[in-house]
C-alpha positions in Angstrom: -21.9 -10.2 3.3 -21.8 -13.8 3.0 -18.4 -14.2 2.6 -17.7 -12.2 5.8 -19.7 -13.9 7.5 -17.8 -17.2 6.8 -15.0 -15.4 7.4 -16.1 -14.2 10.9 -17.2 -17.7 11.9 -14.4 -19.7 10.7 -12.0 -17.1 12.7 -14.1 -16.9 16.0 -13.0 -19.8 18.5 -15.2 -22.1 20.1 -15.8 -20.0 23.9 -14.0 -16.7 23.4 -14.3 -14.8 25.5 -14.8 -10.9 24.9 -12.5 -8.3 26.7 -13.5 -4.8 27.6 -10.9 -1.7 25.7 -10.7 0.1 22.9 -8.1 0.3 19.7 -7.5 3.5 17.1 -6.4 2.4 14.0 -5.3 4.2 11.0 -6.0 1.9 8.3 -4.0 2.5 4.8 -5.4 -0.9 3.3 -8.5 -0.8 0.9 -11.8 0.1 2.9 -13.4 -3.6 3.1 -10.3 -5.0 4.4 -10.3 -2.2 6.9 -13.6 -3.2 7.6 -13.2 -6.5 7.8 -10.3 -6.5 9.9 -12.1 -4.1 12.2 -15.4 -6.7 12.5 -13.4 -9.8 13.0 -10.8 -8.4 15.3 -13.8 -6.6 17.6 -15.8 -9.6 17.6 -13.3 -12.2 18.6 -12.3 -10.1 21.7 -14.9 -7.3 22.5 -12.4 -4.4 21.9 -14.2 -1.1 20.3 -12.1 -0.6 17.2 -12.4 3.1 15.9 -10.7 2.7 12.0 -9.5 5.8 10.3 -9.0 5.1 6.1 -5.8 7.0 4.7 -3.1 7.3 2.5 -0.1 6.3 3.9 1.3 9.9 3.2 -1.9 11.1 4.9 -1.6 8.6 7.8 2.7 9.8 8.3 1.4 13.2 8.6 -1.3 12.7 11.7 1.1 11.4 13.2 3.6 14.0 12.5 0.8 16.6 13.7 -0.3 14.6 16.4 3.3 14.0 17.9 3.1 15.4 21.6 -0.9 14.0 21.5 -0.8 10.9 19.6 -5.1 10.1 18.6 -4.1 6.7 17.2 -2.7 3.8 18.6 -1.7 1.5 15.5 -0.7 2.0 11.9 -1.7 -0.7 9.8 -1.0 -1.1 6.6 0.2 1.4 3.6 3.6 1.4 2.0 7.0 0.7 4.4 8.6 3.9 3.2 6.7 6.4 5.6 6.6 3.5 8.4 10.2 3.8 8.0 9.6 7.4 8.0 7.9 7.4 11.4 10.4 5.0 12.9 13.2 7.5 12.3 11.8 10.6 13.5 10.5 8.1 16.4 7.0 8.2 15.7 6.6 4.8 16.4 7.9 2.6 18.8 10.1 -0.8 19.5 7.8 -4.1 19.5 9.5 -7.9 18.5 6.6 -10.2 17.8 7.3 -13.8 18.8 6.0 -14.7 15.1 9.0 -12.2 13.6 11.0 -15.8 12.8 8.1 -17.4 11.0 7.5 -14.1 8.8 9.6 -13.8 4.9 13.2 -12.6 5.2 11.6 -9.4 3.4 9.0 -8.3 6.2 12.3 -9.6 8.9 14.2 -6.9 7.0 11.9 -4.1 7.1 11.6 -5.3 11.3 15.4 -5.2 11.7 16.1 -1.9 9.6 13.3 0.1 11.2 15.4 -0.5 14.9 11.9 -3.2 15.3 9.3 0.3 14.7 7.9 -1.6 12.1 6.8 -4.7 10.3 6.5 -6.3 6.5 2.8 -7.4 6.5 3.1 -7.7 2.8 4.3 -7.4 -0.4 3.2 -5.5 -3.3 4.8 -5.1 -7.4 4.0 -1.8 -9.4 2.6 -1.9 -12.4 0.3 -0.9 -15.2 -3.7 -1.3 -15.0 -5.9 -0.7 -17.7 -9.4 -0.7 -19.1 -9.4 -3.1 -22.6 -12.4 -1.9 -23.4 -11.2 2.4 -23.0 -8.3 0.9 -25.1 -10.2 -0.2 -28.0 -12.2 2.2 -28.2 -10.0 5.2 -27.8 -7.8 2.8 -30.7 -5.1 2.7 -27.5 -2.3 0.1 -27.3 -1.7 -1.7 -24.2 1.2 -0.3 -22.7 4.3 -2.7 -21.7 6.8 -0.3 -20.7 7.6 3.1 -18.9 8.3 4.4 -22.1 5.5 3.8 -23.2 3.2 5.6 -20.7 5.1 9.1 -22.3 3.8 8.8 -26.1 1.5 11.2 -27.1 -1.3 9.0 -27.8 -2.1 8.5 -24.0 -2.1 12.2 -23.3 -4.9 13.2 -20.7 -6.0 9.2 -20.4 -3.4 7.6 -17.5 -3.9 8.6 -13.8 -1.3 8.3 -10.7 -1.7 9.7 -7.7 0.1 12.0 -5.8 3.2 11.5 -4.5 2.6 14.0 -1.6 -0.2 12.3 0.3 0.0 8.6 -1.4 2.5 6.0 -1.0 1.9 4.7 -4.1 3.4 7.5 -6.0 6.1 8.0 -3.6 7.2 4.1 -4.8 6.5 5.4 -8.4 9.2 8.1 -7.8 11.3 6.1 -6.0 11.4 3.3 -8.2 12.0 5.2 -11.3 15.0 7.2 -9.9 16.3 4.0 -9.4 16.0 2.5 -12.4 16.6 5.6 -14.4 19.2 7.7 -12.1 17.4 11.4 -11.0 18.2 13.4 -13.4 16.6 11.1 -16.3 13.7 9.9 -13.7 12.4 13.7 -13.3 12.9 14.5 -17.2 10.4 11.4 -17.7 8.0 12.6 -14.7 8.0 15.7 -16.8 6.7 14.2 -19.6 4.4 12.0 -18.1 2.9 15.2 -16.5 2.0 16.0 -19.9 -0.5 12.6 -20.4 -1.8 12.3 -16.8 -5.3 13.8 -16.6 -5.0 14.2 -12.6 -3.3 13.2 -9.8 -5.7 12.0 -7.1 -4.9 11.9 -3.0 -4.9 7.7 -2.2 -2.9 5.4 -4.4 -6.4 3.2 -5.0 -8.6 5.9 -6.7 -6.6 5.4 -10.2 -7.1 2.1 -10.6 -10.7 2.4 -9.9 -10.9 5.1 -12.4 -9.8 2.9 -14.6 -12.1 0.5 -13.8 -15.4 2.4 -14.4 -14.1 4.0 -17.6 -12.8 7.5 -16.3 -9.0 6.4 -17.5 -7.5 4.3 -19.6 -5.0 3.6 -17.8 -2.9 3.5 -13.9 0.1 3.6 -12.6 -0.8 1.0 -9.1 -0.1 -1.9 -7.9 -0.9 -4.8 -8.8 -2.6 -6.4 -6.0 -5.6 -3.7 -6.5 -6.3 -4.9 -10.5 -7.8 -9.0 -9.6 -10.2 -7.4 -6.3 -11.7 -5.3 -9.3 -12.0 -7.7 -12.1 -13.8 -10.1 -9.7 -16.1 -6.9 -9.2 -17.3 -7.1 -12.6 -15.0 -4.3 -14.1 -13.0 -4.3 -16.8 -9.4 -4.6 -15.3 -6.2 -5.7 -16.6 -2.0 -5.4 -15.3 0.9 -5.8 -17.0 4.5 -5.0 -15.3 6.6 -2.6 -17.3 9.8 -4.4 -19.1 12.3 -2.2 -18.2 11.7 -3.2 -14.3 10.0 -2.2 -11.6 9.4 -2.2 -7.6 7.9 -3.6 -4.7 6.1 -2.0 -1.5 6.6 -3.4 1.8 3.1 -2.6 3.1 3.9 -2.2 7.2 2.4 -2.1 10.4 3.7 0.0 13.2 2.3 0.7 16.9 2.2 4.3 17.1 4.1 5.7 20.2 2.6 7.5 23.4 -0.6 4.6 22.3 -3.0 5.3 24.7 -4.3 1.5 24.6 -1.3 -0.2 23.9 -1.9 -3.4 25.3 -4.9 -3.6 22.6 -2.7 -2.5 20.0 0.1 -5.2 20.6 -3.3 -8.0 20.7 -4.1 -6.5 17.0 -0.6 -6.3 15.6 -0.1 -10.3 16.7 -3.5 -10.9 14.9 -2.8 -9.4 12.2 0.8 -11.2 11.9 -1.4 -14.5 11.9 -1.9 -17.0 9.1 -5.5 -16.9 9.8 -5.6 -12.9 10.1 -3.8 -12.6 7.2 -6.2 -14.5 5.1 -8.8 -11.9 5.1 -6.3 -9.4 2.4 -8.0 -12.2 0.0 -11.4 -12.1 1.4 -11.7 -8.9 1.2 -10.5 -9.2 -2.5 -6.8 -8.0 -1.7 -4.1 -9.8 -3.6 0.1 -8.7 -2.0 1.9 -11.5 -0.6 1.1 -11.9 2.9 4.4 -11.8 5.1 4.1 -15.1 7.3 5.3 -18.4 5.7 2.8 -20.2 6.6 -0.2 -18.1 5.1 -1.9 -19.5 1.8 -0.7 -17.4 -1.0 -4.1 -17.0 -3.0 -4.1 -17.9 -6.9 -4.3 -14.2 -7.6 -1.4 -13.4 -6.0 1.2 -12.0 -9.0 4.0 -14.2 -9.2 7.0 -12.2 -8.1 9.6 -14.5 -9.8 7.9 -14.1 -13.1 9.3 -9.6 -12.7 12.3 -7.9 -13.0 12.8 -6.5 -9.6 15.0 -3.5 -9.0 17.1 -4.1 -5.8 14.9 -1.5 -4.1 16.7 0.7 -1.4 14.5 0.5 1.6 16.6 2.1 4.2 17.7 5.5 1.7 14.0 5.9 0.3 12.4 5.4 3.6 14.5 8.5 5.0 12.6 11.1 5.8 15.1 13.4 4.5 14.9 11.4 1.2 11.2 11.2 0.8 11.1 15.2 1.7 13.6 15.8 -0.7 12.0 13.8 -3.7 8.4 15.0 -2.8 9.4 18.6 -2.7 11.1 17.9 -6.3 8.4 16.6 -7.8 6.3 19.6 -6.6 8.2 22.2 -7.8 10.1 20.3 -10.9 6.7 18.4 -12.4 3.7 19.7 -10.9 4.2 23.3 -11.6 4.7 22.2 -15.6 2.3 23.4 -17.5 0.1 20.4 -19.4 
């Protein structure tokens, strides 16, 4: 609480004043981000922020549902394919930010290709976490490479989630198609059905499985494995050799907003260097998307991975995702384990 508090004082300016309203967020961030964005932002200009914590597949299908009656007014955070998703089925609608020049070409790109529906707010790499100490004792090697993750030895100890409701695992499938082409990227899923013990709903719960000893090991990003380690667990990453990809977490104002004037306030906040700060704070490590933001220590150095050149505009189709989601349902999850 102490480090919020800092946080809140150092953002709060000298003689704000507060402004009546109120702001519906779907937040797709970890929860103390959420809640630290929520704090700061209400307290710095009186707005009533209601946050709602989802999946980003979760958050793309409320707003699907909630089309002709839209309940939320801003999307913030969660992996750019379903923002670009929304954009395309017009879900979300056009907003430029004055900052767009002063953000990475990468967040630019996700601004331009999304007709300006959504934004980069930051970058994240996929990886491998896992729990030395499950390792060692389960006589487990560290795994360095998608091959790896299909060996027998790890059968029933790795955890993904979902590529239906979390964005994670969409990039997962994504990513691995690829790299691998379909047809070999579904014969692997296949066999890493066999060693995953369960697929849980949000992209965040493996890794913090793995953290308190109930896996040995995640497929996540990166970002989530330092926030953990500085919570006393035992977390470590590695990036797969073979290559791997990147989110573009986004942010998107939801269209029909019923307090947009409130949303467009957050989304320039949350473009800020100093709003953009708090990802760290609240022990989040993605590269933030303005230039002039201090990247944190913990950051993973992106120009230390082999990248793929990941498709943003094909795997953020909806007829794409659909397509690949509804394959990995039928092809992998009805395989027996």
């Amino acid at each position: 609480m102490a480090r919020w508090a800092l946080a809140i004082s150092l953002f709060i300016p000298a003689g704000a004043q507060p402004q009546e309203g109120q702001l519906n967020v779907i937040c797709c961030v970890q929860a103390e981000w959420c809640s630290m964005a929520q704090t700061v932002f209400s307290r710095t200009t009186g707005v009533n922020v209601r946050i709602v914590h989802k999946g980003s597949g979760e958050a793309l299908a409320q707003l699907v549902s909630e089309r002709s009656n839209p309940k939320a007014d801003l999307w913030f955070g969660g992996t750019g394919d379903p923002h670009l998703e929304a954009a395309e089925q017009g879900l979300t609608q056009e907003y430029r930010s004055p900052q767009l020049p002063q953000l990475h070409g990468w967040a630019q790109a996700q601004a331009a290709q999304s007709g300006y529906r959504t934004v980069g707010i930051y970058s994240g790499l996929l990886g491998f976490a896992y729990n030395p100490e499950v390792l060692a004792r389960r006589k487990l090697p560290v795994p360095h490479a998608w091959a790896d993750l299909v060996r027998p030895h790890y059968r029933g100890h790795i955890q993904v989630a979902s590529p239906a409701s979390s964005g994670t695992a969409y990039t997962m499938v994504a990513t691995l198609v690829q790299l691998m082409g379909e047809e070999r990227a579904f014969a692997y899923l296949k066999a890493l059905h066999r060693n995953v013990a369960v697929y849980p709903r949000t992209g965040v719960a493996p890794i913090k499985a793995v953290a308190r000893g109930e896996a040995a090991v995640s497929i996540s990003f990166l970002h989530d494995g330092p926030g953990e380690k500085l919570n006393g667990f035992p977390v470590e990453t590695t990036v797969p050799i073979e290559g791997t990809g990147a989110e573009i977490g986004s942010m998107s104002i939801v269209k029909g907003a019923r307090n947009l004037a409130n949303a467009k306030r957050f989304y320039e906040w949350a473009l800020s260097p100093q709003a953009q700060q708090f990802a760290a704070a609240a022990k989040q490590f993605q590269l933030p998307s303005h230039r002039a933001t201090p990247v944190d220590p913990l950051v993973p150095d992106f120009r230390k991975v082999k990248l793929i050149p990941y498709d943003y505009a094909r795997y953020g189709s909806a007829a794409e995702r659909a397509r690949l989601i509804a394959r990995w349902e039928k092809d992998v999850m009805q395989q027996a384990r």
